[in-house]
C-alpha positions in Angstrom: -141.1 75.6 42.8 -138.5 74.9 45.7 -136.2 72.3 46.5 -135.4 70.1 49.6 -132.1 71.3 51.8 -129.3 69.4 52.9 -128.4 70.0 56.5 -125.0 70.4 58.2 -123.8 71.0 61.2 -120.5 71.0 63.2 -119.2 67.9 65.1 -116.8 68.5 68.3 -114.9 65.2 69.6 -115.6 65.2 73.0 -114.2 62.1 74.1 -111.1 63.7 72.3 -111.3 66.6 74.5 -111.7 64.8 77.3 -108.2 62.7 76.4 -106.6 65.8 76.0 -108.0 67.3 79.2 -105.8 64.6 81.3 -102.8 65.6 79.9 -102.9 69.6 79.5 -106.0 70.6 81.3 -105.6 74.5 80.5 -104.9 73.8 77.1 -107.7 70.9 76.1 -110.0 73.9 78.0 -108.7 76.7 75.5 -109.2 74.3 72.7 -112.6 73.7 73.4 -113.7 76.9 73.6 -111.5 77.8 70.0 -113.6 74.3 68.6 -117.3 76.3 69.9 -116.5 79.9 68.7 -115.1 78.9 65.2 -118.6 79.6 63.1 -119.7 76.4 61.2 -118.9 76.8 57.4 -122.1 78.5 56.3 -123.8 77.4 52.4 -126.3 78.8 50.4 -129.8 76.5 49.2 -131.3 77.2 46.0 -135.2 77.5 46.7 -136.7 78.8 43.5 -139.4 81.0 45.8 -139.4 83.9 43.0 -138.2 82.2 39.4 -136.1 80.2 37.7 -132.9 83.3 37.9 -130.2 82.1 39.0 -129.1 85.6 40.0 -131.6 86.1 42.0 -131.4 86.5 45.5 -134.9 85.8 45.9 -134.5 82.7 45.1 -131.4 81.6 47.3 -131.6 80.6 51.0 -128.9 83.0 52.2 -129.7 82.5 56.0 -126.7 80.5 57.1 -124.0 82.4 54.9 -122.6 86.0 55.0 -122.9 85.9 51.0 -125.3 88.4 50.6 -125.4 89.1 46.5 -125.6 86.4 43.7 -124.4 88.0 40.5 -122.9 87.9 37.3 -118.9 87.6 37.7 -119.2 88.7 41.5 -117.4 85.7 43.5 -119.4 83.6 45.6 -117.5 82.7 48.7 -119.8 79.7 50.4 -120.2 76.1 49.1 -123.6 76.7 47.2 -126.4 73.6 46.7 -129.2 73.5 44.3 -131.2 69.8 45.1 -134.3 68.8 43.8 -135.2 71.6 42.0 -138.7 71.4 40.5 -138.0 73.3 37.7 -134.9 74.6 35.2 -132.4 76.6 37.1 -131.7 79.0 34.5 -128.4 81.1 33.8 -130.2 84.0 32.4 -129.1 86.4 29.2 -127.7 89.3 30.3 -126.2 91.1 27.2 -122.7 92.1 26.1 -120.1 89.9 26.6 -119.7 86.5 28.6 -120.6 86.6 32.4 -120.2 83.7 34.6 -121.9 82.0 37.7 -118.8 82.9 39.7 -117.9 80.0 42.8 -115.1 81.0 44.7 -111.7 79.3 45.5 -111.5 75.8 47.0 -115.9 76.0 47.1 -117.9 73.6 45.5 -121.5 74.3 43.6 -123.4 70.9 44.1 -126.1 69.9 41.4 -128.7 67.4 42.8 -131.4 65.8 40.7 -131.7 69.1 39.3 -131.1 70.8 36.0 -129.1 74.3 35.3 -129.4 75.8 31.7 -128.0 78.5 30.3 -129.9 80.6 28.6 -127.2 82.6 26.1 -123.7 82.6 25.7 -122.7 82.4 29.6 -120.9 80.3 32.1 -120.0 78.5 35.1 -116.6 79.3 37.0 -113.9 80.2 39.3 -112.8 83.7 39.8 -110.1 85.1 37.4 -106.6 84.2 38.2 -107.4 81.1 40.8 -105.1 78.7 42.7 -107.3 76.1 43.2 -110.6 77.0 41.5 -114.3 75.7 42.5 -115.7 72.6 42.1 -118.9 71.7 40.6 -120.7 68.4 41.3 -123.5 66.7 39.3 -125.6 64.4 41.2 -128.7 61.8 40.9 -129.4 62.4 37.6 -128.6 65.9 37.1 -128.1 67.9 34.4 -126.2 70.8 33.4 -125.7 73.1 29.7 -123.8 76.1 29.6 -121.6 78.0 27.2 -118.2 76.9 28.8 -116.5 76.3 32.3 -113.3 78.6 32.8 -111.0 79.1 35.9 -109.7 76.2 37.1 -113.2 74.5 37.8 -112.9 70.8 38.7 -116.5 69.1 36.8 -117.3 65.9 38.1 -119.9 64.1 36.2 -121.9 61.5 38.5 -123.1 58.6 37.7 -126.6 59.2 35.5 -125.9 62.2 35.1 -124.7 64.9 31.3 -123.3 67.9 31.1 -123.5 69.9 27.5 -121.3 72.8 26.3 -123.0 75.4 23.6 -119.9 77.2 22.9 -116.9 76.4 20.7 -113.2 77.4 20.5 -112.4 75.5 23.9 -115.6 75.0 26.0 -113.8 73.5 28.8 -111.5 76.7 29.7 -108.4 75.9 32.2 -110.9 73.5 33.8 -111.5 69.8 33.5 -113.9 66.7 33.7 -114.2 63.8 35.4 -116.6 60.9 34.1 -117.8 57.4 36.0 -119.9 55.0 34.6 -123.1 56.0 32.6 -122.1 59.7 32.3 -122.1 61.8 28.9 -120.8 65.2 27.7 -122.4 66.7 24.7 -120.2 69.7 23.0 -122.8 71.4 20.3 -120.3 73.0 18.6 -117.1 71.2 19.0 -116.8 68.1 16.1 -115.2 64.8 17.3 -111.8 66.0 16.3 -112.2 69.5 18.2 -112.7 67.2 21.3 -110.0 65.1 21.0 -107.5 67.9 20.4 -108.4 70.0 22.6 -110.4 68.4 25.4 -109.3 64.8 25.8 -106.3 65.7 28.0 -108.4 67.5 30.1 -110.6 64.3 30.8 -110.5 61.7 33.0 -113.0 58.8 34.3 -112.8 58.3 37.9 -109.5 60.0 38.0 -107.8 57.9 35.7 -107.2 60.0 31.8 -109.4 59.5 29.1 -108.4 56.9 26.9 -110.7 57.1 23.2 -112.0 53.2 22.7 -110.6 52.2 26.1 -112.4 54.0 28.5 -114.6 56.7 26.9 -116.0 56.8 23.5 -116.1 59.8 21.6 -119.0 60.1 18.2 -120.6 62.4 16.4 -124.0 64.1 17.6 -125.2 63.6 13.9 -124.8 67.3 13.5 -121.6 69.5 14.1 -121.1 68.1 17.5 -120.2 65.1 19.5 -120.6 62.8 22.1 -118.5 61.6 25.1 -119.2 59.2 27.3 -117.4 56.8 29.4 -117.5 52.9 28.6 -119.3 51.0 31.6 -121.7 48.8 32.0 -125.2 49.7 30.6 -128.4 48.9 31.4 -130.9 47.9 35.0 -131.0 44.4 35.4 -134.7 42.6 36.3 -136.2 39.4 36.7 -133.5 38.0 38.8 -132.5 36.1 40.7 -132.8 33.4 38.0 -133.7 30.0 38.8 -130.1 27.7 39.6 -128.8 25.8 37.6 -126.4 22.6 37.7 -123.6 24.4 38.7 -125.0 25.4 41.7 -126.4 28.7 41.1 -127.9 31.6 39.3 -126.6 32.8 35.8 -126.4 36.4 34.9 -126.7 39.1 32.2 -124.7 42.2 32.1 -123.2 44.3 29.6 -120.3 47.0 28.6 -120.2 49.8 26.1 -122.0 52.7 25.1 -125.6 53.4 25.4 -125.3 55.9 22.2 -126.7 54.2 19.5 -124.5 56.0 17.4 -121.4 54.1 18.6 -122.9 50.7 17.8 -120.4 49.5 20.7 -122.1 46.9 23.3 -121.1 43.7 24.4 -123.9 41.1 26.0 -122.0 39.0 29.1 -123.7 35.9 30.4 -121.8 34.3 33.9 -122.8 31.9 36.3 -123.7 29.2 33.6 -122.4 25.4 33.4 -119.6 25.1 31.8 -119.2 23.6 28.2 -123.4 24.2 27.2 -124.0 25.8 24.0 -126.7 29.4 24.6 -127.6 32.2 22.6 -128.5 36.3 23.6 -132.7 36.8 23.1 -133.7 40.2 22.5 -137.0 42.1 22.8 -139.0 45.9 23.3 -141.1 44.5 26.1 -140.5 42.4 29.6 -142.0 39.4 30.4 -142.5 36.3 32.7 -142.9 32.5 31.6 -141.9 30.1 34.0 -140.8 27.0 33.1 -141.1 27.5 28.7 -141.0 24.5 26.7 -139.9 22.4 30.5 -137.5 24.8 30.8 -136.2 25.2 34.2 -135.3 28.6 34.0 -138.3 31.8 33.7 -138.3 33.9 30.1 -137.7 37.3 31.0 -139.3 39.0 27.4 -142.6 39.7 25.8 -143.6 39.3 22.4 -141.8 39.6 19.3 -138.8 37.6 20.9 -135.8 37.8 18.9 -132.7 35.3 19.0 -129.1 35.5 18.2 -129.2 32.3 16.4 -126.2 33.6 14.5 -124.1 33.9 17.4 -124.3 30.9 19.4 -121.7 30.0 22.0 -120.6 27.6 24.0 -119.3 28.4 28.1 -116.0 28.3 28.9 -114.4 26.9 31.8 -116.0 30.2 33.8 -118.8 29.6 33.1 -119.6 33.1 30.7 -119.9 33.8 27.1 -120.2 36.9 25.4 -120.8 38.3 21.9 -120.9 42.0 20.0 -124.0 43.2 19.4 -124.9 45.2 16.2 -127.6 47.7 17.3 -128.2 48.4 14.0 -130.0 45.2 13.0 -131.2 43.3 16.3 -132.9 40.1 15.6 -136.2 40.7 15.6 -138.4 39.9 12.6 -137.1 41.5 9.8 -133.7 43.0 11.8 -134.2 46.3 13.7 -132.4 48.7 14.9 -132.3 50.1 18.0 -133.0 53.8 18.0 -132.5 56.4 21.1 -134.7 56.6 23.6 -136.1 53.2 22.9 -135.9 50.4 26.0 -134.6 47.0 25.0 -134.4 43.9 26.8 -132.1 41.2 26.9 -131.7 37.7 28.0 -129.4 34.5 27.7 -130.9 31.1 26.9 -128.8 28.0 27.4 -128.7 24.2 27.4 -128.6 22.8 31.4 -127.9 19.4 31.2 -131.0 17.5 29.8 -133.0 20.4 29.6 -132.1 24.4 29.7 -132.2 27.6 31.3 -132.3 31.1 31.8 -130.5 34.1 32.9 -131.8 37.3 35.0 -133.2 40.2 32.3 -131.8 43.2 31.3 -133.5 46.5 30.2 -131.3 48.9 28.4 -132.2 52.4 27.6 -130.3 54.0 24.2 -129.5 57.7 23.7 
């Protein structure tokens, strides 16, 4: 296994120095030469030569840090980056009580298209009795489960990206959490009350605080847990541009919500339509392409086993968009179905374009 490296390297303004030099020679000189000799700040590269251990040095590119030991508890002083790792990072068992995977003051432990996992009761943090605390950064997709984060450690959740807590009695520890848009947290053992008492202060989604309903939703994991994750648009859109249409160009499909089944919360937006033309949502488990259907000037986007909101047929508005709830638990399709996680559905909008009709771009949406 391994993983691919950032690289870094110091940057010295010369044309600055060179200003500088025509009005204090001697001291622009002495600058420069303070500017060379500071050492550039050093980090450590996960490389996953040995195992999956975490806490083994083996397994760490130490080369450009003075860190020299990666253990339990013992403070790691260097920003520390683990990026495309080909296989689990794992926070091992060690017996006895709770240890952490320590990141020092003011560092930050970057998490790249990668996954961490914990494999017993054990942590990620900042050093006991912190100013600032460390922060940890999920990236591209990544992952990351442990028992808790303590010590002032700033999570931020990218976009894509989950973090899940194993522990109860107050998994995020004197830390806190920022979301963006198509982020999750999963606490196993914290119910959706737990969360909200004790957790949702210490949220926020891009920096602004959690909000239940307004900007995050917060649901049961159909066990004792629960689910958090921040209300954004969902889905990849395909199939697009679509053709123009009379009002001079291409109509859309987005939406906003939840991907979690479970919340049954999703709105379908079409924009970029006529205005005043009556249209419906289609739905379907496969993509397509028809040009033209029926002398359609717009392309069909879906497979077979097409359904159609029939029920829910609107008319533009003076933008040019309408939009309707969707109720994943009994899509359209022949006999109503529900959407179920894991399961890609497609979406389109069909509407009337003067004497004949059109299309909108697809969209694919992925449920959890």
């Amino acid at each position: 296994m391994g993983s691919t490296a950032a690289v870094y390297c110091r940057v010295v303004s010369f044309p600055l120095v060179i200003a500088m030099s025509r009005l204090n020679p001697t001291a622009a000189f002495l600058g420069l030469l303070t500017l060379l000799a500071t050492p550039a700040r050093a980090d450590i590269f996960w490389t996953g030569a040995t195992s999956n251990d975490i806490f083994d040095e083996t397994n760490w590119d130490l080369t450009q840090s003075t860190v020299t030991v990666i253990d339990p508890d013992v403070t790691i002083d260097d920003d520390i980056y683990i990026v495309n790792a080909t296989a689990t990072v794992e926070i091992p068992n060690n017996g006895g009580g709770q240890s952490r995977f320590e990141v020092g003051d003011g560092f930050t432990l970057t998490i790249d298209n990668s996954t961490v996992m914990v494999l017993g009761n054990d942590g990620v943090g900042g050093a006991p009795a912190t100013s600032v605390g460390p922060i940890v950064q999920l990236l591209n997709g990544a992952s990351m489960t442990v028992f808790f984060i303590t010590n002032s450690t700033d999570l931020r959740v990218g976009t894509g990206c989950m973090a899940a807590f194993l522990g109860a009695a107050v998994p995020i520890n004197g830390s806190t959490v920022d979301l963006t848009s198509n982020t999750w947290l999963h606490f196993v053992n914290e119910t959706v009350a737990d969360y909200i008492a004790e957790h949702l202060k210490r949220t926020t989604v891009d920096g602004a605080p959690a909000v239940v309903d307004v900007n995050i939703g917060v649901m049961t994991d159909g066990s004792v847990g629960s689910i958090v994750s921040a209300i954004s648009n969902v889905g990849t859109s395909y199939c697009g541009p679509a053709n123009s249409n009379s009002s001079g160009g291409s109509a859309t499909i987005s939406s906003w919500g939840l991907p979690e089944v479970v919340a049954n919360n999703l709105r379908l937006i079409a924009t970029g339509m006529p205005t005043g033309e009556p249209g419906y949502f289609l739905c379907g488990m496969t993509a397509g392409f028809v040009p033209g259907p029926g002398g359609s000037q717009g392309n069909l986007c879906l497979g077979s086993k097409i359904g159609r909101f029939v029920k829910q047929v609107q008319t533009s508005d003076k933008s040019g968009e309408f939009s309707i709830p969707v109720d994943l638990s009994a899509l359209p399709v022949w006999r109503n179905q529900p959407a179920l996680a894991g399961e890609t559905w497609n979406f389109q909008a069909w509407f009337k374009d003067g004497k004949s009709s059109n299309f909108t771009d697809g969209l694919a949406i992925t449920f959890r």
